[in-house]
C-alpha positions as CSV (number, residue, x, y, z in Angstrom):
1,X,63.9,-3.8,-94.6
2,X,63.6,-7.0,-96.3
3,X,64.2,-9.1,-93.7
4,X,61.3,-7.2,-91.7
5,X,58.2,-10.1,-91.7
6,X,54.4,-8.5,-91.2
7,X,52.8,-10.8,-88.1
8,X,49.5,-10.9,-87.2
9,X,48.5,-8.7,-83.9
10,X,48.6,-10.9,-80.8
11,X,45.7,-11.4,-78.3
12,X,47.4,-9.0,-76.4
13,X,47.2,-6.5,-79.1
14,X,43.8,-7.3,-79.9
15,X,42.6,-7.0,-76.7
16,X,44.1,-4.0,-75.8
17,X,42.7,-2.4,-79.0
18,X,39.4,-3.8,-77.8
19,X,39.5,-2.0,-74.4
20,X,40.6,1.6,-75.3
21,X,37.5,0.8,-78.5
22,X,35.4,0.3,-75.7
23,X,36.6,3.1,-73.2
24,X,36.4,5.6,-76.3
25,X,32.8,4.3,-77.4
26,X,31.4,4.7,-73.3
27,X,32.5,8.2,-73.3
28,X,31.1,9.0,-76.8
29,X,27.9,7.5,-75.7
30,X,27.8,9.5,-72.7
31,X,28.5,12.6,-74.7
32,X,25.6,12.0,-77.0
33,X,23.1,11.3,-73.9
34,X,22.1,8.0,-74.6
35,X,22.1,4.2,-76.2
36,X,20.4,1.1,-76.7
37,X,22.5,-1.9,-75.7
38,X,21.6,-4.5,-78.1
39,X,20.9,-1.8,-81.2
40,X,23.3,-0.3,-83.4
41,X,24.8,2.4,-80.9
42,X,25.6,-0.6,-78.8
43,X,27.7,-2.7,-81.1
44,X,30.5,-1.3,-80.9
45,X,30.4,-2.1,-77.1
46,X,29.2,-5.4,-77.7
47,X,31.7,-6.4,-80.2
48,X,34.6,-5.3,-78.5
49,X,33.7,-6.9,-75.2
50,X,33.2,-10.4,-76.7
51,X,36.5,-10.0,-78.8
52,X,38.5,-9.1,-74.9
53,X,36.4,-12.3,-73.4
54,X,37.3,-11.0,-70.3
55,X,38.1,-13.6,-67.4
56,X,35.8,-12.6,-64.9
57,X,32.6,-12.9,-67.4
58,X,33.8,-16.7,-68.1
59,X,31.7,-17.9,-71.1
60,X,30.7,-14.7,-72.5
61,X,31.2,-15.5,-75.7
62,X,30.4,-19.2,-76.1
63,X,26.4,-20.6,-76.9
64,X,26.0,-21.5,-72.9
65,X,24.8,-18.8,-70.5
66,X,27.3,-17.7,-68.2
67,X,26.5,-18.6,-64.6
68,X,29.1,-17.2,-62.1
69,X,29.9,-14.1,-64.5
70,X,26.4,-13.4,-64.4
71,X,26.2,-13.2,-60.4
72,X,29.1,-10.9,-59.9
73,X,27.3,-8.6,-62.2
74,X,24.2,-8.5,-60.3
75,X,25.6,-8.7,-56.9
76,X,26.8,-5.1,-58.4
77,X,23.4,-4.1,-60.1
78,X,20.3,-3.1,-58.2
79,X,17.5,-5.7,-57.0
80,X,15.0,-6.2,-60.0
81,X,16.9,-4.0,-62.8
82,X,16.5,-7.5,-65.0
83,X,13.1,-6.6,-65.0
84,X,13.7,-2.8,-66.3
85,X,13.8,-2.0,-70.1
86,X,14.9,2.0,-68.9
87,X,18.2,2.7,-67.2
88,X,18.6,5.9,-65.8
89,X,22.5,7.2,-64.9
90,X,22.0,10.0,-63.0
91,X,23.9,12.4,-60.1
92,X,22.8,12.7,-56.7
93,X,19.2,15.0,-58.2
94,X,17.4,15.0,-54.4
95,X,15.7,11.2,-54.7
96,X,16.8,10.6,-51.4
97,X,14.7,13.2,-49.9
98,X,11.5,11.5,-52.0
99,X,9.1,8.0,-51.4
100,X,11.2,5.9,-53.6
101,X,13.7,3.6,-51.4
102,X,16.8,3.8,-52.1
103,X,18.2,-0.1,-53.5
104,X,21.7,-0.6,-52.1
105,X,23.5,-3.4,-54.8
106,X,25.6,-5.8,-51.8
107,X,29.3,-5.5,-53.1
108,X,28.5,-1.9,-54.4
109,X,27.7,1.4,-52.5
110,X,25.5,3.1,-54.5
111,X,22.2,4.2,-54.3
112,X,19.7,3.0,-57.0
113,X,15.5,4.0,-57.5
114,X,13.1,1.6,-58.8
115,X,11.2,4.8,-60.6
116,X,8.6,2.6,-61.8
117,X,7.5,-1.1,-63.7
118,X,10.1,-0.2,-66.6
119,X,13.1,2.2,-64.8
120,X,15.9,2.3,-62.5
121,X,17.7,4.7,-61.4
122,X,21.1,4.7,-60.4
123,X,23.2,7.4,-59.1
124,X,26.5,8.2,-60.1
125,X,28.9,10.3,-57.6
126,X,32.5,8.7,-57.9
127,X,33.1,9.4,-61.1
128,X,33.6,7.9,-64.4
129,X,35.0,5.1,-63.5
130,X,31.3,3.7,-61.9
131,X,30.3,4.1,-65.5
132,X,32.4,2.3,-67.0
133,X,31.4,-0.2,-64.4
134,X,28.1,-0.1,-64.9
135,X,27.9,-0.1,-68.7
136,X,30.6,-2.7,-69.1
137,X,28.4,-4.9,-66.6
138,X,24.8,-4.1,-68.6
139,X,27.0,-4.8,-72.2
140,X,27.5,-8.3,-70.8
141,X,24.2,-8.8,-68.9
142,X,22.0,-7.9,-72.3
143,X,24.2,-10.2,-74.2
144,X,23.4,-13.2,-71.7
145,X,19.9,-12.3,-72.0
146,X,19.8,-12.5,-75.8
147,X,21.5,-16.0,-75.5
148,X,18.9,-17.3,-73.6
149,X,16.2,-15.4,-76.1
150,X,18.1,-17.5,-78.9
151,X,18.0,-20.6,-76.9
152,X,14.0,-20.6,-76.1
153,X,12.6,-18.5,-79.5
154,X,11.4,-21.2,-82.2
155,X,10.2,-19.3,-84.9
156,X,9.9,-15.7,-86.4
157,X,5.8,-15.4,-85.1
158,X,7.1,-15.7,-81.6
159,X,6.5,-19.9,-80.9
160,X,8.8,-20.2,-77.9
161,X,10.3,-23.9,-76.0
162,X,8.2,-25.8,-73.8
163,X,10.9,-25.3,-71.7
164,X,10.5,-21.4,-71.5
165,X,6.4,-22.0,-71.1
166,X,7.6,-24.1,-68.0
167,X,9.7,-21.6,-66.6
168,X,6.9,-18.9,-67.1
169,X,4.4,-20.9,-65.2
170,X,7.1,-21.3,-62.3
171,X,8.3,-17.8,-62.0
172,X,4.3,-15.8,-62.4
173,X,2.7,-18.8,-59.6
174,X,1.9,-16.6,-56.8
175,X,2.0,-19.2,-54.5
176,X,6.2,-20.4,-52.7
177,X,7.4,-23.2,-55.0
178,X,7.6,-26.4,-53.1
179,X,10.8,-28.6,-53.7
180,X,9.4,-30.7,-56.7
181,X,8.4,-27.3,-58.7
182,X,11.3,-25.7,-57.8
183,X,13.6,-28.7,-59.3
184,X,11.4,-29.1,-62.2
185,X,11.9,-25.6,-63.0
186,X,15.6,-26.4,-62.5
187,X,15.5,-28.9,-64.9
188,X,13.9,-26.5,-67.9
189,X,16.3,-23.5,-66.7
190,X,19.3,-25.8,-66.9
191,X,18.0,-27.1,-70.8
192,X,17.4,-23.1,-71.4
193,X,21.0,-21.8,-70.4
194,X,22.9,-24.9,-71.8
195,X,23.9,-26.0,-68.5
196,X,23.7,-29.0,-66.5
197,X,20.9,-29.6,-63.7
198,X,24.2,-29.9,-61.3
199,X,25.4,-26.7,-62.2
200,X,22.4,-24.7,-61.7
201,X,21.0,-26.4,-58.8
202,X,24.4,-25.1,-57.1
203,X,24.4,-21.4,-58.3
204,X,20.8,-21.0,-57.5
205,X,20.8,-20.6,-53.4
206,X,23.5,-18.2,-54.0
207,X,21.3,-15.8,-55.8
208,X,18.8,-15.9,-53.4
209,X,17.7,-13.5,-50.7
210,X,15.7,-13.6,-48.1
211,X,12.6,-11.3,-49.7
212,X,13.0,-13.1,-53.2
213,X,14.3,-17.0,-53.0
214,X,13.2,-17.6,-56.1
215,X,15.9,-14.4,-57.2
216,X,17.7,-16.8,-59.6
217,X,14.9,-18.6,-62.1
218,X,13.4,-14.6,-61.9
219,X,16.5,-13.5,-63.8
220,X,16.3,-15.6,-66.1
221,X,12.9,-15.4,-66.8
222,X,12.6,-11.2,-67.1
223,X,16.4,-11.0,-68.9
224,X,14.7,-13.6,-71.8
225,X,11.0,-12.1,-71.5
226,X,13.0,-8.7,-72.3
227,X,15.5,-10.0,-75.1
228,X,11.8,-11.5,-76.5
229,X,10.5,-8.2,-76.4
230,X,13.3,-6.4,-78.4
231,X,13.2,-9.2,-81.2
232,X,9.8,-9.7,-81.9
233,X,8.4,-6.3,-80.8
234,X,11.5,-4.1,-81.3
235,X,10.8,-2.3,-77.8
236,X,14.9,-1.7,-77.5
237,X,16.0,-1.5,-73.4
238,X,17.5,2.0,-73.4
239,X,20.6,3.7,-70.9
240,X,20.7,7.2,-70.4
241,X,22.6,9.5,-68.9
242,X,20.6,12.9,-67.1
243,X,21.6,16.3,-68.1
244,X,22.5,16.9,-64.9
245,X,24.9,14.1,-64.8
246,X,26.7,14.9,-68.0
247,X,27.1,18.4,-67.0
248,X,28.4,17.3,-63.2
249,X,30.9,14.8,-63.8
250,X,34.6,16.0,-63.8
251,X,34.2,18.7,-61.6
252,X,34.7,17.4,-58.6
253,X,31.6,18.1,-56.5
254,X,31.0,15.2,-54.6
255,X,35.1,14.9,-53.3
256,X,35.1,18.9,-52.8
257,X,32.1,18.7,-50.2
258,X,33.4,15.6,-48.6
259,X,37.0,17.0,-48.1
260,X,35.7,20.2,-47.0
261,X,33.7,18.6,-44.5
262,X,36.9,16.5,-43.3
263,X,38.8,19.6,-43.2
264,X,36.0,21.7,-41.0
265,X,36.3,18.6,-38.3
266,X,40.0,19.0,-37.9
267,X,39.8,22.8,-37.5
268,X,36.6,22.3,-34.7
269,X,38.7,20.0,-33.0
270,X,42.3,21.9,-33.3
271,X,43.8,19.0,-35.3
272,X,44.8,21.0,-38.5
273,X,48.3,22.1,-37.6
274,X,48.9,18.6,-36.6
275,X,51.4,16.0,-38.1
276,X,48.7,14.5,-40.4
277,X,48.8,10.4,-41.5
278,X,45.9,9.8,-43.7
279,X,45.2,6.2,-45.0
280,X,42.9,4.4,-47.3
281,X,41.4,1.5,-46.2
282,X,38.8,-0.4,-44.8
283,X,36.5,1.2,-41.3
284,X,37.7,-1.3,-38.9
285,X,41.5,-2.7,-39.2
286,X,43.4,0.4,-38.2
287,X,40.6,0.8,-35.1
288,X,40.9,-2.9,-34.5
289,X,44.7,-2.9,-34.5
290,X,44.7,0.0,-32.1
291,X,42.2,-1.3,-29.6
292,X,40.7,-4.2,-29.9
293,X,44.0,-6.0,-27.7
294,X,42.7,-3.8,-24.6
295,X,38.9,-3.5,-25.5
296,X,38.8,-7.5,-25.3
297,X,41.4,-8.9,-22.8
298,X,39.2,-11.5,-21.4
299,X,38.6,-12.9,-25.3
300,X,42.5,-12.8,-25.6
301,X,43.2,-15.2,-23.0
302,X,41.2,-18.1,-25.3
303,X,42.7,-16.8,-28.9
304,X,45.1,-15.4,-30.6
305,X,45.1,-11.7,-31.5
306,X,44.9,-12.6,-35.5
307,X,41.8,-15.4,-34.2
308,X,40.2,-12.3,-32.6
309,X,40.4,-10.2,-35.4
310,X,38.8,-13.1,-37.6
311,X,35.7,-13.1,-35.2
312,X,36.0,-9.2,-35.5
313,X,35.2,-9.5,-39.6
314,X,32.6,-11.8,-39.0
315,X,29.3,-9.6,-39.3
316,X,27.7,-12.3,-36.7
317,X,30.3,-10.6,-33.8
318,X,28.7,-7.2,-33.5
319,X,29.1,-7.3,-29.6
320,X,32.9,-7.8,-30.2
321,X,32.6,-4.9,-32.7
322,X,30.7,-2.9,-30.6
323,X,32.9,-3.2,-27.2
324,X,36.3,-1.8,-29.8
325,X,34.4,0.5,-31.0
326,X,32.9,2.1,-27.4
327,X,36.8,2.0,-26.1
328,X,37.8,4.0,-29.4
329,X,35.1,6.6,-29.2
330,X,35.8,7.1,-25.3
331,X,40.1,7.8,-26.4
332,X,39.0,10.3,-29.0
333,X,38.1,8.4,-32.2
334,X,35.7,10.4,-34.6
335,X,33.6,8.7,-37.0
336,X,33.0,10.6,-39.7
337,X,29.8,9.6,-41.6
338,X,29.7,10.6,-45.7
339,X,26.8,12.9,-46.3
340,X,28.7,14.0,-49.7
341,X,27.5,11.3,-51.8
342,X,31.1,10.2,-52.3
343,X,30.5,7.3,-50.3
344,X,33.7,7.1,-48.1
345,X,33.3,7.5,-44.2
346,X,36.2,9.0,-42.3
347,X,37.3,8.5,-39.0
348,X,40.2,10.4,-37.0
349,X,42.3,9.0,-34.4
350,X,44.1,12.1,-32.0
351,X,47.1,10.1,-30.6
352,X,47.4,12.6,-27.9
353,X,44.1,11.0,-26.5
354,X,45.4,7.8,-26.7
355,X,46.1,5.4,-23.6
356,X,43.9,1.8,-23.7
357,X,45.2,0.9,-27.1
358,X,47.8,-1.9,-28.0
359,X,51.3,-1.6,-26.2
360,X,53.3,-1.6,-29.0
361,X,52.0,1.6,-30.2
362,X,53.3,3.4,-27.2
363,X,57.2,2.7,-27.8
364,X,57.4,5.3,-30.2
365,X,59.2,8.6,-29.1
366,X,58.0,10.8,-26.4
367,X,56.3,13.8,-27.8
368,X,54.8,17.2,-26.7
369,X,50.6,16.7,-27.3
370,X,50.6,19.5,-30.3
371,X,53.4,17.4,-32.2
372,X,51.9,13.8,-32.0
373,X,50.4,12.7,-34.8
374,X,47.0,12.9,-35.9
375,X,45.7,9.3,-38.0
376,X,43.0,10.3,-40.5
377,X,41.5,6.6,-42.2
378,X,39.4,7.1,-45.6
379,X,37.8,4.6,-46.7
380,X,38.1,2.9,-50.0
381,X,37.7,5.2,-53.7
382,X,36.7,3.5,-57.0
383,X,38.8,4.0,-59.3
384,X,38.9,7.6,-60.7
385,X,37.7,8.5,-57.1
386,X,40.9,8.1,-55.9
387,X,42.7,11.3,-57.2
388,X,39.1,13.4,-56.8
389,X,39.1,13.0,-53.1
390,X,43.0,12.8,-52.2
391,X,43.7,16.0,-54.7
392,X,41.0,18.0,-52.8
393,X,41.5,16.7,-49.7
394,X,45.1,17.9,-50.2
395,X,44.4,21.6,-51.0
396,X,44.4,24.0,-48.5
397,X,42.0,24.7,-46.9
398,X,40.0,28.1,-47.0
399,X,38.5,29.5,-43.6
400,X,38.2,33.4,-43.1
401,X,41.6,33.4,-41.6
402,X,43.1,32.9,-45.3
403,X,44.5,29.6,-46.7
404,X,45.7,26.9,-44.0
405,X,47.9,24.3,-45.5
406,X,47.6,20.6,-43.8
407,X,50.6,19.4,-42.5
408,X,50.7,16.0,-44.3
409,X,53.6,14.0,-42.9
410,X,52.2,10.1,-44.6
411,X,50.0,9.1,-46.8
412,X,49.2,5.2,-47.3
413,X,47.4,3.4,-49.4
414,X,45.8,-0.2,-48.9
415,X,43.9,-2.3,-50.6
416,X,43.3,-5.4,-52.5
417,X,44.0,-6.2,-55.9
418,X,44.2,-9.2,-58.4
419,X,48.0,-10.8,-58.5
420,X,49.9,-12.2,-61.2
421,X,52.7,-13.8,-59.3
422,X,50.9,-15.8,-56.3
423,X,47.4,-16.4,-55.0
424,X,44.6,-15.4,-52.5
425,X,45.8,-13.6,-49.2
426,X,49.5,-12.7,-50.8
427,X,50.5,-9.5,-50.4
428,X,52.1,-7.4,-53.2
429,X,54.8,-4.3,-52.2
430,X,54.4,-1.9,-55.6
431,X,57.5,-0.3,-56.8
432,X,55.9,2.0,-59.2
433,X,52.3,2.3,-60.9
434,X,51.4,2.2,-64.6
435,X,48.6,3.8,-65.9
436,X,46.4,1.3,-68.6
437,X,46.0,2.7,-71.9
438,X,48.0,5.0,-71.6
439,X,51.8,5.7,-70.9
440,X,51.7,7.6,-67.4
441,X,53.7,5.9,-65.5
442,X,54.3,6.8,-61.6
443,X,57.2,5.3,-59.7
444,X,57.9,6.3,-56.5
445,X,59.6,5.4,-53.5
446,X,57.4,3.4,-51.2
447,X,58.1,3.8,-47.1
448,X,57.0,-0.4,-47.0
449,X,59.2,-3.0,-48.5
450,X,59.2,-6.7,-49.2
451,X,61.3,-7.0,-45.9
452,X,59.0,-5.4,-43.8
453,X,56.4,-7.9,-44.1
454,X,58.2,-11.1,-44.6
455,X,58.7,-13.5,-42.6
456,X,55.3,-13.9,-40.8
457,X,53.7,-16.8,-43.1
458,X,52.3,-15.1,-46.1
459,X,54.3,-14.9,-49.6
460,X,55.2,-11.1,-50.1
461,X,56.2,-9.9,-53.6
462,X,57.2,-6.3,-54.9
463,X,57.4,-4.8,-58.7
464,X,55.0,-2.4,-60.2
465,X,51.3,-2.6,-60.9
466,X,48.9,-1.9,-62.9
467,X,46.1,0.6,-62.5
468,X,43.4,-0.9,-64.7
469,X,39.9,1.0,-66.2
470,X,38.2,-1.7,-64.5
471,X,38.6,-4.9,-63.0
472,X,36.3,-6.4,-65.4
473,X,38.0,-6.0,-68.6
474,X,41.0,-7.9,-68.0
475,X,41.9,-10.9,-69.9
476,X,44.8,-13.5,-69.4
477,X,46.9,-12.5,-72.5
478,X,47.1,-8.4,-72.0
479,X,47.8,-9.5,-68.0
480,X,50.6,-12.2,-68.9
481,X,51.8,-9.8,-71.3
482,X,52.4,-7.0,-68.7
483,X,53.5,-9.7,-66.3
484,X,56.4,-11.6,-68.9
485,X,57.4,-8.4,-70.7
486,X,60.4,-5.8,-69.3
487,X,57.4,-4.1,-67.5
488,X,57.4,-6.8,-64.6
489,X,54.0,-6.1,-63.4
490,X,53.2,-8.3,-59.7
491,X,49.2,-7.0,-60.2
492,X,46.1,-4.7,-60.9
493,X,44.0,-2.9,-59.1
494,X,41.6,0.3,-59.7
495,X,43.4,3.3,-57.6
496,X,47.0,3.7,-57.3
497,X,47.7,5.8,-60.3
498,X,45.2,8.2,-59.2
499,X,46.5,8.4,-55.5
500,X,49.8,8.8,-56.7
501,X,48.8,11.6,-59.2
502,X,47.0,13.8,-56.7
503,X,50.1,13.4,-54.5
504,X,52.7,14.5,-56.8
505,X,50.7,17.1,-58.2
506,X,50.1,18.1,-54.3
507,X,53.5,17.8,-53.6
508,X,56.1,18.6,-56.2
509,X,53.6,21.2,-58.6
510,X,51.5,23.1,-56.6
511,X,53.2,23.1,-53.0
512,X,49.9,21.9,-51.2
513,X,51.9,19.5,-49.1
514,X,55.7,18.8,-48.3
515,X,57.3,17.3,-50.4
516,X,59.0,15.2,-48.1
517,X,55.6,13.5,-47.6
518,X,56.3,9.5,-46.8
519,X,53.8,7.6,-49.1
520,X,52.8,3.7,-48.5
521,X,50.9,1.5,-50.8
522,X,50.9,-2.3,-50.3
523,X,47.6,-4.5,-51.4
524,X,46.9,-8.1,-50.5
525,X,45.6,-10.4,-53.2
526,X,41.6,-11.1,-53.2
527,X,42.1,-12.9,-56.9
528,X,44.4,-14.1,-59.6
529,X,42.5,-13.3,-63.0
530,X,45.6,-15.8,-64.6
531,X,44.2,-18.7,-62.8
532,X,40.8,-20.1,-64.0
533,X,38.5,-20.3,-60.9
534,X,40.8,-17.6,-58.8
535,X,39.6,-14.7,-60.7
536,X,36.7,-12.6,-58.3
537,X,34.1,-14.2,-60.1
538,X,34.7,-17.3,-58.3
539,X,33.8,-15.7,-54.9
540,X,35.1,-13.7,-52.0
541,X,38.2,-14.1,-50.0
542,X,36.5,-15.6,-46.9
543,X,38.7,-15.5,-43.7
544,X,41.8,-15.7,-46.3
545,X,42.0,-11.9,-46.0
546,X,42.0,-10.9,-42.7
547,X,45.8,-12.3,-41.8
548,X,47.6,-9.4,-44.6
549,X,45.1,-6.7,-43.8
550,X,45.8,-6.7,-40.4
551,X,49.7,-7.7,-41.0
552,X,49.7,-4.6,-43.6
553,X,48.0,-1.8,-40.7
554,X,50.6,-3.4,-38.1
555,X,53.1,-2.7,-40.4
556,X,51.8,1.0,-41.2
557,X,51.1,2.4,-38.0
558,X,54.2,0.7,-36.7
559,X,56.2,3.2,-39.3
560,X,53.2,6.0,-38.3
561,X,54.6,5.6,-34.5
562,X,58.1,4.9,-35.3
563,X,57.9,1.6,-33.6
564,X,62.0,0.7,-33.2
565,X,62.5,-2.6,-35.4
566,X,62.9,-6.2,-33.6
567,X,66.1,-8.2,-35.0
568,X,65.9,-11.6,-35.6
569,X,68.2,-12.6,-33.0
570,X,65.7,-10.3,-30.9
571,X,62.7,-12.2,-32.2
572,X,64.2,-15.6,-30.8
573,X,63.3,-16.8,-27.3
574,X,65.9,-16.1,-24.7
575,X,67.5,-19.3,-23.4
576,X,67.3,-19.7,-19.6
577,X,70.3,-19.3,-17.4
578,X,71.4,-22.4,-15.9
């Protein structure tokens, strides 16, 4: 026992002390109803988040304001909730049916209500996940906009920069800046945040939108003018969570009414007693894969079938979109559209219907209609989400008839996650999931493997991943620790612990489903949070994505259809006879 030296806890140590601090702290807040960010009940929140310094918030805890943290966080938060001192977290309580518009955040679904001058609303139906998303997001975003209260407040009575009087007069002129105004206010801005005139001239067009260009030097202004406000007026900003919201959440509400829903369709249409393949994933690779070869021949001819899918992700194409989309509808595609609040569209392929699609989907076995298979996509869950919607969408279901079990043949799971192991547009192959913070661990026998999908270009690697609380509270030293250590983790990602757990519960505990039920997961990189200026703060994929997600649904349905498998020697031209 002598011999045994006492060493000081790691990085890794302390930040993962510093997560499960701050997953234990959201759910006591949320218990007690509600908490000011920047008072006491926030600290702890506050504290533990600038002792993690997560990757994707950059700066955080340095003097300088933290530019491309700060717009992933509000390309997540609603439009104008800089300028709100009350944050609502509520459940789906009827706004939609009232004259508030509903504020859609761009890279999140959720519907949000600008209540009045001071509140916003934002809705909560996938679970608790969201709201650790959303308060982890608002921890950072109120401690940015002290900074910049530190950086412009003079004295104790309130005397504030020259630079912040500047930025005032720029941001309250009712009249469009020209150029000059809008570089002097640059100028002051950049002196305010601790940043260079370079650096915030570039991040500024990419807040803008087209009904506020001014978006950027407007966050800046109401996060200080509200950090001001707490200091020298003590008028704290405030979350809370509605009754309605605290009593809801657990009880699976918003997946129940969705599944249901899914479940009616399949009965209406007599697909219930069908071989059943349901995947998550996106609303248009597993149509575009089936389809879009026959729906756009003429396009063919000019470009490859990966250069067509390209045009097909391009939001620009929507005559390309529409024209795949007319020739799945007319061979018996259903589009499903979420009423639940859960967020995630369906849509149901009947392969018996199924003639103008691509060739290679019709080498599969010859079947009798009632026993080909029926493809059910879902579109992506967040986080928690994931085992709410598969575990009731894998209950039977109950019609007046009794209980009617699904016949579940596949279920497969895509996806993109952060890789330790490679970079942008690399596709991972997971060999078993772990649970963070905790030590549920899933491993499984996954229907894909590495050789499936290499040798087309793209680095493949397998290993097991991570299912992370959230994306946003990683930092390099717990991630290399679960990469170097016997662990072997290739990545992270929000869902696969979940999916798995609804599916072993389904399948092996309650007898829902076969247990013989094939299961696929494979993700393709969008980030690598161990590279600085790879992590997802540092923008989207781009065109980088489209090549694995559509290599990864080739691969799926190919296994779906039982596609026989070309050799190599097979794959090599023939040589001509002389």
């Amino acid at each position: 026992m002598g011999n045994l030296k006492l060493q000081g806890r790691t990085r890794a140590q302390e930040s993962s002390n510093a997560i499960e601090r701050m997953y234990i702290t959201m759910r006591h807040l949320f218990n007690r109803g509600f908490y000011k960010p920047m008072g006491v009940s926030g600290e702890t929140l506050r504290e533990a988040l600038l002792i993690l310094r997560p990757e994707i918030y950059g700066s955080v805890a340095e003097e300088k304001v933290e530019l491309n943290g700060l717009l992933y966080v509000m390309d997540r938060l609603p439009l104008g909730l800089e300028e709100c001192r009350f944050i609502n977290l509520t459940s789906d309580e009827g706004y939609g049916n009232s004259h508030f518009k509903p504020i859609v955040p761009p890279k999140r679904r959720r519907n949000c209500y600008r209540i009045d001058e001071e509140q916003m609303n934002i809705e909560i139906t996938r679970g608790r996940s969201e709201i650790y998303d959303i308060l982890t997001h608002l921890t950072f975003l109120f401690i940015e906009s002290h900074k910049i209260m530190r950086r412009v407040l003079i004295d104790e009575e309130g005397e504030v920069s020259r630079d912040w009087q500047k930025l005032e007069v720029a941001v309250t002129q009712k009249e469009p800046l020209t150029q000059a105004q809008r570089e002097v206010a640059l100028t002051h801005t950049a002196n305010i945040l601790g940043r260079t005139f370079r650096e915030v001239t570039t991040i500024y067009p990419l807040f803008s939108t087209p009904s506020s260009p001014e978006r950027f030097l407007h966050i800046i202004y109401f996060l200080g003018k509200l950090a001001l406000d707490e200091m020298l007026n003590n008028n704290k900003r405030i979350v809370t969570f509605s009754p309605v919201l605290r009593e809801r959440l657990g009880h699976h509400i918003h997946g129940e009414i969705w599944a249901n829903k899914v479940k009616e369709v399949l009965l209406e249409k007599n697909l219930m007693n069908r071989p059943l393949h349901i995947i998550s994933a996106n609303m248009h690779s597993v149509m575009n894969t089936l389809y879009a070869s026959e729906a756009l021949k003429p396009e063919l001819k000019k470009k490859s079938l990966f250069g067509i899918y390209e045009d097909l992700s391009n939001n620009a194409n929507g005559q390309l979109r529409m024209k795949v989309m007319k020739n799945a509808v007319s061979e018996g595609m259903i589009f499903i559209e979420d009423t639940s609040g859960a967020n995630i569209d369906v849509q149901i392929f009947d392969t018996a219907k199924m003639s103008l699609v691509n060739p290679k989907f019709k080498t599969g076995k010859k079947l009798k209609d009632e026993d080909k298979p029926v493809i059910m996509v879902m579109d992506y869950a967040f986080g928690e989400q994931a085992y709410e919607t598969m575990d009731e969408m894998l209950k039977p279901y109950q019609s007046d008839q009794g209980n009617i079990h699904l016949n579940v043949a596949s279920i497969s799971i895509m996806g993109k996650a952060g890789i330790l192991v490679g970079g942008k547009g690399d596709i991972m192959i997971p060999t078993a999931h772990l649970f963070e913070g905790t030590a549920d661990n899933y491993p499984f026998h996954n229907e894909l493997s590495k050789e499936d999908l290499e040798g087309n270009g793209i680095h493949v690697c397998d290993g097991s991943m991570i299912t992370v609380l959230g994306t946003s509270l990683q930092n390099k030293d717990i991630l290399k620790f679960f990469h170097e250590s016997t662990w072997n983790v290739v990545g992270l990602e929000m869902e696969g612990a979940h999916y798995q757990k609804a599916v072993q519960a389904a399948a092996r505990l309650r007898k829902n489903i076969s247990e013989d039920v094939k299961v696929r997961y494979a993700y393709y990189a969008s980030d690598n949070p161990l590279e600085t200026g790879s992590t997802l703060a540092s923008g989207g994929l781009g065109t980088t994505g489209v090549k694995p997600t559509y290599l990864i649904t080739e691969k799926i349905l190919e296994q779906i259809f039982e596609v026989p498998k070309v050799s190599e020697k097979e794959k090599e031209p023939k040589k001509e006879k002389a």
